[in-house]
C-alpha positions as CSV (number, residue, x, y, z in Angstrom):
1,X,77.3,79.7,133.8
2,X,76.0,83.4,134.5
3,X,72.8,84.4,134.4
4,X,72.0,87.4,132.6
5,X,69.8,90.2,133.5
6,X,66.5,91.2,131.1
7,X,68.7,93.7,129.1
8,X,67.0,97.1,129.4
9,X,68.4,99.2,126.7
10,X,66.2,99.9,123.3
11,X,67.4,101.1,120.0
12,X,66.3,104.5,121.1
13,X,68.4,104.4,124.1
14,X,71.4,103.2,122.6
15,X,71.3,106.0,120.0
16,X,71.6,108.4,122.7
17,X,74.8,107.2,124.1
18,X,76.3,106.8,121.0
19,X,75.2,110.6,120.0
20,X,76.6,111.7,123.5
21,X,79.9,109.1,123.2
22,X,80.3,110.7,119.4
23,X,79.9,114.6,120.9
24,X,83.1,114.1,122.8
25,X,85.8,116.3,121.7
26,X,89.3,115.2,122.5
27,X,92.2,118.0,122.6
28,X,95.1,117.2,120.1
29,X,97.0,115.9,123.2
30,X,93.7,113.3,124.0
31,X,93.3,112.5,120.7
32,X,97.2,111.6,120.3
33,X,96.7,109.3,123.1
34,X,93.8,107.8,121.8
35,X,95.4,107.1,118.2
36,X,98.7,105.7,119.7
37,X,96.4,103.1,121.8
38,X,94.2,102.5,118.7
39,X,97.7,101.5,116.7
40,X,98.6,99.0,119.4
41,X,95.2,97.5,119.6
42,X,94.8,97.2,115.6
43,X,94.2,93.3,114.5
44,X,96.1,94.4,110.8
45,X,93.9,92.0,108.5
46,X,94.1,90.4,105.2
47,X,91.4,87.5,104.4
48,X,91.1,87.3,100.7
49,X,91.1,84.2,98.3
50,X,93.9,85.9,96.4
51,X,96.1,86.2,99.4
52,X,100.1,85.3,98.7
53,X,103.0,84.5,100.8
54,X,104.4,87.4,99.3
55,X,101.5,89.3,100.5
56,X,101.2,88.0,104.1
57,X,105.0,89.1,104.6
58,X,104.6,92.1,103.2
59,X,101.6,92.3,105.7
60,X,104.3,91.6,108.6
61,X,107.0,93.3,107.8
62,X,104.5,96.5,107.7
63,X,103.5,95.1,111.2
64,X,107.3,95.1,112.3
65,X,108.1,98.3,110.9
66,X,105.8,100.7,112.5
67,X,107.4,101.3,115.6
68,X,110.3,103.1,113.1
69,X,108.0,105.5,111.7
70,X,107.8,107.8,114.6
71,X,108.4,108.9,118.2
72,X,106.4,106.3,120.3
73,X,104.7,105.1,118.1
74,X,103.6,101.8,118.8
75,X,103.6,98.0,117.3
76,X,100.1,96.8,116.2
77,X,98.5,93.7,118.2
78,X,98.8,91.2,115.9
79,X,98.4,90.0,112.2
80,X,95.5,88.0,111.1
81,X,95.6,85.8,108.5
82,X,93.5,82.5,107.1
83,X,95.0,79.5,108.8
84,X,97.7,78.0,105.4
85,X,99.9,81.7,106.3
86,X,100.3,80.7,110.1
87,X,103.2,79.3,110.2
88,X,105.1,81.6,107.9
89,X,103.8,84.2,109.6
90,X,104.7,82.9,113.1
91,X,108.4,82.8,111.6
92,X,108.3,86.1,110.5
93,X,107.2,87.3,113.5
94,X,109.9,85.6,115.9
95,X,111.1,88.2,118.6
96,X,108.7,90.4,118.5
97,X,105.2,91.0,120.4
98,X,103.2,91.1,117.5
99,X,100.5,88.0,117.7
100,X,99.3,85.7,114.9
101,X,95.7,85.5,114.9
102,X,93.9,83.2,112.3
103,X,90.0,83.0,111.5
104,X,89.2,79.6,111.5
105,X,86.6,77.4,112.2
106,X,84.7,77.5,108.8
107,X,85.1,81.2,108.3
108,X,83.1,83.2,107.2
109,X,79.6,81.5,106.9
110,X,80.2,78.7,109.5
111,X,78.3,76.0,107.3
112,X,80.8,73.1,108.3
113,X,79.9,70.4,110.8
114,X,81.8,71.0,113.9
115,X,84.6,68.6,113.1
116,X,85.8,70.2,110.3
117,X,85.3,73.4,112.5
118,X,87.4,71.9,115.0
119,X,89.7,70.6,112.8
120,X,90.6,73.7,111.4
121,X,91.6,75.4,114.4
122,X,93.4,72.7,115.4
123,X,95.6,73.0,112.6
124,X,95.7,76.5,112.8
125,X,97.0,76.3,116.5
126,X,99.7,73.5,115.4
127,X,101.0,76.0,112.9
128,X,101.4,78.9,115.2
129,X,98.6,81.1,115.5
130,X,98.1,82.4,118.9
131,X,94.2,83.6,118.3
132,X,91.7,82.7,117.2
133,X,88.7,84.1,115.6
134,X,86.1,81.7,115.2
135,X,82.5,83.0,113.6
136,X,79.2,81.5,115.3
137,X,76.8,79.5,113.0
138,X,74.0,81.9,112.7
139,X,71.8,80.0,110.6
140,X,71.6,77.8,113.7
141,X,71.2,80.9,115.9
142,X,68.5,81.9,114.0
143,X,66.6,78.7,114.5
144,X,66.7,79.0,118.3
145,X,68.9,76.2,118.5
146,X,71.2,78.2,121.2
147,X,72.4,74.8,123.0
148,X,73.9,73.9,119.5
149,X,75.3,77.4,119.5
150,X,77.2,77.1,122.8
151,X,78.4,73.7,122.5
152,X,79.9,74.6,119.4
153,X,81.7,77.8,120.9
154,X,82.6,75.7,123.5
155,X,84.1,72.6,121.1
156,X,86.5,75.1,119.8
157,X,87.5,77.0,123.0
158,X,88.8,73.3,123.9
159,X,90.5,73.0,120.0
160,X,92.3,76.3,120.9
161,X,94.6,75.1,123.8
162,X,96.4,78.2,125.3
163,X,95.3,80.3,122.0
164,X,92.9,83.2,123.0
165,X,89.4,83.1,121.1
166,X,87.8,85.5,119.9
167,X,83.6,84.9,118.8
168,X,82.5,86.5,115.8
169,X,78.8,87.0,116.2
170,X,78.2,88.7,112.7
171,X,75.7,91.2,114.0
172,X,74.6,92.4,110.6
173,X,73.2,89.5,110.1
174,X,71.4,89.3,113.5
175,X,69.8,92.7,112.9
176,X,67.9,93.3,116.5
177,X,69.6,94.3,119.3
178,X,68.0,91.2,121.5
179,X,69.6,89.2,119.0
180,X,73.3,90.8,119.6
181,X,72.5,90.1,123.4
182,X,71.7,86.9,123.1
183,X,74.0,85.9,121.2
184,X,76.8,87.9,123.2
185,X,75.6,86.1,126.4
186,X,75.9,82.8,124.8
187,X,79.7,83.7,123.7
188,X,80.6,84.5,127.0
189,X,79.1,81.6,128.9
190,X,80.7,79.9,126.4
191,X,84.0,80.8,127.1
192,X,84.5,83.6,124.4
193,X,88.2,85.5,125.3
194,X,86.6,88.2,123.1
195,X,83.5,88.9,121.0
196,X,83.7,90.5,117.7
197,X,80.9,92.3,115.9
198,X,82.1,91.0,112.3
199,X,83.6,89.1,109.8
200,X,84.0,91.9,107.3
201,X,82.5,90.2,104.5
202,X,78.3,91.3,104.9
203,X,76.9,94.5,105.1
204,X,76.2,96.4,107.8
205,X,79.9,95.4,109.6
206,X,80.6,96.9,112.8
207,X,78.2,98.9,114.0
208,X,78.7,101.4,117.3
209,X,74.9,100.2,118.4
210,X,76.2,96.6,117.8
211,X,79.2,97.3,120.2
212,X,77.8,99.6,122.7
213,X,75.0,95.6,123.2
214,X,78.4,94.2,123.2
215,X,80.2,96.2,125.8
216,X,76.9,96.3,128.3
217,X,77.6,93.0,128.3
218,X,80.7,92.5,129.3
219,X,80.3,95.1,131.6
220,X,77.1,93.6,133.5
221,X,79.3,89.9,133.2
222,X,82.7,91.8,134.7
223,X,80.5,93.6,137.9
224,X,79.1,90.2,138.2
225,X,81.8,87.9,138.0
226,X,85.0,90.1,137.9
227,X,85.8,88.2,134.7
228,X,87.0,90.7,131.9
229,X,86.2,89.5,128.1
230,X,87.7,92.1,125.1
231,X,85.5,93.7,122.8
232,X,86.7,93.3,118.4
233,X,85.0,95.5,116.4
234,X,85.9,94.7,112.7
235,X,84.6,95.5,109.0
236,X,84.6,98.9,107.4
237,X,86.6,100.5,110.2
238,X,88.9,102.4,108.0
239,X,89.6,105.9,109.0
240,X,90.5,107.7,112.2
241,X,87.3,109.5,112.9
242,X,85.2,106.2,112.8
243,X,88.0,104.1,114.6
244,X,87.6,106.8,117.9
245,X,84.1,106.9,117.7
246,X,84.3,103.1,119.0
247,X,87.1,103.5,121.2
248,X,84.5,106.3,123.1
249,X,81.8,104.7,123.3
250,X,83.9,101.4,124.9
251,X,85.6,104.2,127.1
252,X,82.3,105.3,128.3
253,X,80.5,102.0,129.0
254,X,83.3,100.6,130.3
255,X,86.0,102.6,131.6
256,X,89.6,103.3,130.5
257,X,90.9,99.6,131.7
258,X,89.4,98.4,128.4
259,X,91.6,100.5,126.3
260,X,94.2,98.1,126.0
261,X,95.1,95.6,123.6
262,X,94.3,92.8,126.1
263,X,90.6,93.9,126.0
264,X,90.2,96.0,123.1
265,X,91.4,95.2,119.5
266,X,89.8,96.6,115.5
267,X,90.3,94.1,112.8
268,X,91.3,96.3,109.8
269,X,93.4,96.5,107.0
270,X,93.2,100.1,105.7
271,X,92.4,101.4,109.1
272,X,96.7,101.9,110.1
273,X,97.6,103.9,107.1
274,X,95.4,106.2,107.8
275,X,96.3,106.4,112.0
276,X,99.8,106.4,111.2
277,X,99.2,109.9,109.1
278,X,96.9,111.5,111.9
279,X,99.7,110.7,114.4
280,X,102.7,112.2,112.5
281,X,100.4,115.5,111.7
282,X,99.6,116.0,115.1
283,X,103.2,113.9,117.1
């Protein structure tokens, strides 16, 4: 387990480096770049209680079909779905590199003992899904009870096999930036694939201060270790603007090797409509 340094940044701090991240002013041919990675790193997202099968495949045929709509344009990462669509999905899905990804674990409030938590993912894996996103008990968090925290991470990281996880820490609700640290640490030692800012269901979702914690990091883990874990922002990213503010400030903290959809990835739903128009007014 890695010990992490004091982390030295304040909110004052990190609202500079976002300012100076959200100054930078990509030409039409950096900006068409930056979109086309965006597209492939784009978790596309339904997670509603009215969700259909009709729904989910029209969510993955959309998913299969981008690639059609213009030159280069690239597939998204992967769908993301509750755990009962898996499986169709995973059909659906045959032959192409587009990854099924299913919350589990008690999403989104994480008020289950772990062996329902487990449980879940381990269905979820059975059925196909090849992530998955997992949301940390805050409440617990909250209390201090970080063991409980980690062991928990750690419970489903085993319950996921060869699936990738990604850790939801649900920074809105953890509100101060040593909170986000602490809780990004934990995730990592954990065994966290990737952390995500969000569920998408409280208010404020992603935040670029939450992610900018998030990616110092990684970063201080990667020089330490040479262990690289992938950064998820999710919730309210919806338009292009707010999608490549995030993808700067991950550039700048931590280089253009994160700009891939091994290390980077948004969880949206109306974020892609809104790419795939950018990218045919300026392809």
């Amino acid at each position: 387990m890695y010990s992490f340094k004091k982390y030295d940044q304040n909110q004052e701090s990190i609202a500079k480096r976002i300012e100076a991240a959200r100054q930078i002013n990509p030409d039409q041919a950096e900006e068409l770049k930056a979109l086309k990675i965006i597209l492939n790193c784009i978790d596309l997202t339904t997670l509603e209680g009215s969700d259909t099968e009709e729904k989910v495949l029209g969510l993955c045929n959309k998913a299969k079909s981008i690639h059609t709509l213009g030159a280069d344009f690239p597939d998204v990462a992967a769908v993301c779905f509750y755990p009962t669509f898996a499986a169709l999905a995973k059909k659906n899905l045959k032959d192409t590199n587009i990854e099924v990804a299913c919350v589990a674990g008690a999403f989104p409030a994480g008020q289950s003992p772990i062996e329902i938590k487990v449980a879940e993912v381990e269905f979820a894996v059975v059925q196909g899904a090849d992530e998955i996103d997992m949301v940390i008990s805050r409440g617990k968090f909250l209390e201090g009870k970080f063991t409980e925290v980690a062991d928990e991470i750690k419970a489903i990281k085993k319950a996921c096999g060869d699936a990738h996880l990604k850790v939801i820490l649900e920074t809105g609700e953890l509100k101060t930036v040593d909170n986000i640290r602490k809780a990004s640490e934990i995730a990592i030692n954990a065994g966290a694939d990737f952390i995500k800012t969000s569920t998408g269901k409280i208010q404020p979702a992603a935040t670029l201060e939450a992610i900018m914690v998030m990616a110092d990091t990684v970063k201080e883990y990667f020089e330490a270790t040479g262990k690289k874990i992938g950064l998820k922002p999710a919730g309210g990213i919806s338009d292009c603007k707010t999608a490549l503010d995030f993808y700067q400030v991950i550039k700048q903290t931590l280089g253009p090797q994160w700009l891939n959809n091994q290390l980077f990835r948004i969880g949206a739903s109306r974020l892609t409509d809104d790419v795939i128009e950018r990218l045919k007014q300026i392809g």
